[in-house]
C-alpha positions as CSV (number, residue, x, y, z in Angstrom):
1,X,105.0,52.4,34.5
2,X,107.1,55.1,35.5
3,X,110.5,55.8,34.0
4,X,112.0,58.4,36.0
5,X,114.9,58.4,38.5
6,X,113.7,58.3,41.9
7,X,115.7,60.7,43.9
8,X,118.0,58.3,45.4
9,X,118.8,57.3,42.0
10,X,119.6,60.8,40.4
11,X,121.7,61.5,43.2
12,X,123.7,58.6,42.6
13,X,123.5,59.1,38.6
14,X,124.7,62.6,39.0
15,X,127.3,61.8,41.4
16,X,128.7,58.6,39.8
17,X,128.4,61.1,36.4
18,X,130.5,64.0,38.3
19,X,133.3,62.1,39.5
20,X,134.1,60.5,36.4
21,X,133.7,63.3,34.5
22,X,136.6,64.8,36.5
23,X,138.8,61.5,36.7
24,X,138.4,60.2,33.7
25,X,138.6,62.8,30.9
26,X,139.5,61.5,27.3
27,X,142.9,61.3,27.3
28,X,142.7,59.3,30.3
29,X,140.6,56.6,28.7
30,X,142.6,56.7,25.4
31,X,146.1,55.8,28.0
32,X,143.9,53.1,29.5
33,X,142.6,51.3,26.3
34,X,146.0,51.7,24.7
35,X,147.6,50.1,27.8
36,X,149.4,53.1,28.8
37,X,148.1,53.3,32.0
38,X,146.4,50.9,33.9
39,X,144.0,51.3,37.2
40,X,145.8,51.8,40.3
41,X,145.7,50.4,43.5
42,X,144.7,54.5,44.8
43,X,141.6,54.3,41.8
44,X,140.8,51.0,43.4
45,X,140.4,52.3,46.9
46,X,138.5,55.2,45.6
47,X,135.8,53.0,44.1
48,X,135.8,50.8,47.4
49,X,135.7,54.5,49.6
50,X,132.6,55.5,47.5
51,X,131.1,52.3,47.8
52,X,131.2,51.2,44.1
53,X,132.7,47.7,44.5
54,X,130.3,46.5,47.4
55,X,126.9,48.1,45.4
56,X,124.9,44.7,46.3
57,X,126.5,44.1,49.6
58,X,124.7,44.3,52.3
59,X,124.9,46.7,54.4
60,X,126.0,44.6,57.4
61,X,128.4,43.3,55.9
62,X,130.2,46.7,54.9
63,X,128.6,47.3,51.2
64,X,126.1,50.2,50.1
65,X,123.0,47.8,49.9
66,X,121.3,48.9,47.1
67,X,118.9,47.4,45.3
68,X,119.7,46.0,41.5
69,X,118.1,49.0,40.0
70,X,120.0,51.7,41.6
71,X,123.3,49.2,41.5
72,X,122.7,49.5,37.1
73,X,122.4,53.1,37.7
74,X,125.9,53.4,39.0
75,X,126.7,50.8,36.4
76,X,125.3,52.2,33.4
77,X,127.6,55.7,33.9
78,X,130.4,53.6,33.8
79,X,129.8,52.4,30.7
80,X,128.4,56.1,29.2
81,X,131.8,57.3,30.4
82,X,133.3,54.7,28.6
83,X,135.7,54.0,32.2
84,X,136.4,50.1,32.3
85,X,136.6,49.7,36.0
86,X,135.5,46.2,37.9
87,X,132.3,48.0,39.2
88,X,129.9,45.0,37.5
89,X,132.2,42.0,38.0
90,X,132.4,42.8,41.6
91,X,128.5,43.2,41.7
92,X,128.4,40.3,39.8
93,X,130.4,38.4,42.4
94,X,128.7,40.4,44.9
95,X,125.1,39.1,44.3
96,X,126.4,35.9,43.7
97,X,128.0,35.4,47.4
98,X,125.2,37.1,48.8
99,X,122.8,34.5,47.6
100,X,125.4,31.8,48.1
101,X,124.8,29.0,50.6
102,X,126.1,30.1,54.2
103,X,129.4,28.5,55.3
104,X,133.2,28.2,53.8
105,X,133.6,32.0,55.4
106,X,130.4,33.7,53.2
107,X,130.2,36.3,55.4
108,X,133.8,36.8,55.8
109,X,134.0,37.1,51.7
110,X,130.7,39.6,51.3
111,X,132.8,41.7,54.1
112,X,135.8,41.9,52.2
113,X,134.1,42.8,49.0
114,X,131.9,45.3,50.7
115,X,135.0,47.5,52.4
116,X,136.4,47.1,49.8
117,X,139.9,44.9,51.3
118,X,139.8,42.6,48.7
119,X,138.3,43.1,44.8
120,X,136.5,40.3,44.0
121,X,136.1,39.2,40.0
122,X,134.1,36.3,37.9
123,X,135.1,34.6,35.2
124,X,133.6,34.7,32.2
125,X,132.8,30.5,32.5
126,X,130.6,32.3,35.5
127,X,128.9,35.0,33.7
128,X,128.0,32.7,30.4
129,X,126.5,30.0,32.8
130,X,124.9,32.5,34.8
131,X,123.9,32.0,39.3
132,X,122.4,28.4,38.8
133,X,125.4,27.2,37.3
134,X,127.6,28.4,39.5
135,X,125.5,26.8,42.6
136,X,125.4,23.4,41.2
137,X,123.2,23.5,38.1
138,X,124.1,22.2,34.4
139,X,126.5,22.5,32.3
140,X,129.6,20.9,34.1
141,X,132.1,23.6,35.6
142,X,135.4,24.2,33.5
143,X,137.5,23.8,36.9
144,X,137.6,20.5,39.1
145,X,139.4,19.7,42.6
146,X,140.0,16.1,42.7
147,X,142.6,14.9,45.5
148,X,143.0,18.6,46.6
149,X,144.1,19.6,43.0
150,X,142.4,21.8,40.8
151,X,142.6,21.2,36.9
152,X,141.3,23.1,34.1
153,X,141.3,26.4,32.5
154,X,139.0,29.4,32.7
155,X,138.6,30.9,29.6
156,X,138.4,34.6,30.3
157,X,138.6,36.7,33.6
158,X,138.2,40.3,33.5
159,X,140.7,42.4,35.6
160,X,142.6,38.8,36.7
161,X,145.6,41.4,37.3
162,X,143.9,43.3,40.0
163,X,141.6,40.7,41.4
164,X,141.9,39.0,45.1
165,X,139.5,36.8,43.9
166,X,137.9,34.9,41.1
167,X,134.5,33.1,41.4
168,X,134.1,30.3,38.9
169,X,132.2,27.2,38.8
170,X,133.5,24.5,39.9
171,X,133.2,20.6,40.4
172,X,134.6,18.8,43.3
173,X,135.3,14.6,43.0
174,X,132.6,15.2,40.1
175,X,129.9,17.0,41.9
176,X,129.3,20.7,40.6
């Protein structure tokens, strides 16, 4: 097997590398995981603008389309740089939407992920139970609609405070 970037991938390694490099030296980070600073709505915009939020999008619908491999390439810098953006939530949320059964606006969500209008986030009920869960498969969903009420609690969901959206699983009148 071969282990090397393609060159599609080393462009978007170095690139990825460069900018936050240049945006997010140390002192930076140290604000962020101290709470002094937090991500703006303008750091935000610039991920969206570069196409960072919409990696698995496709295309059509306003995202970069790429392909999982080259989506963890982008992915991976953020985590050598330490950076704690939303990139893999909103990939996360991404591939789940684009695998999603069509209706209930599908289109219209994957659109707003991918030009970045709207950041889209999972909870963590999501991640732990993984795609067939969230579509219907076991274990039952921590949040139910019942009488056009929703009850229960999602235990965790990463950047709730910047999110437009959070996908979780969910059961309606007891069906997942």
């Amino acid at each position: 097997m071969e282990f090397r970037d393609s060159e599609t991938q080393k462009l978007l390694r170095d690139t990825v590398r460069s900018y936050l490099a240049d945006k997010y030296p140390v002192e930076r980070l140290y604000a962020l995981e101290r709470g002094d600073a937090q991500f703006t709505n303008a750091d935000l915009r610039e991920f969206a603008d570069l196409g960072w939020l919409g990696l698995l999008v496709p295309e059509s619908a306003g995202g970069a389309d790429l392909s999982l491999l080259e989506a963890a390439v982008v992915i991976e810098e953020f985590g050598y740089a330490a950076v704690p953006a939303p990139v893999t939530y909103a990939s996360i949320a991404a591939d789940l939407l684009a695998h999603a059964p069509s209706g209930a606006g599908v289109r219209d969500h994957l659109t707003s992920l991918g030009s970045g209008a709207s950041l889209y986030t999972i909870s963590e009920a999501t991640r732990r139970r993984g795609c067939l869960a969230y579509w219907g498969g076991p274990p039952s969903p921590p949040l139910s609609a019942s009488g056009g009420k929703l009850k229960g609690t999602l235990p965790r969901v990463p950047f709730a405070d910047v999110a437009d959206f959070v996908l979780a699983p969910l059961s309606v009148d007891g069906e997942p």
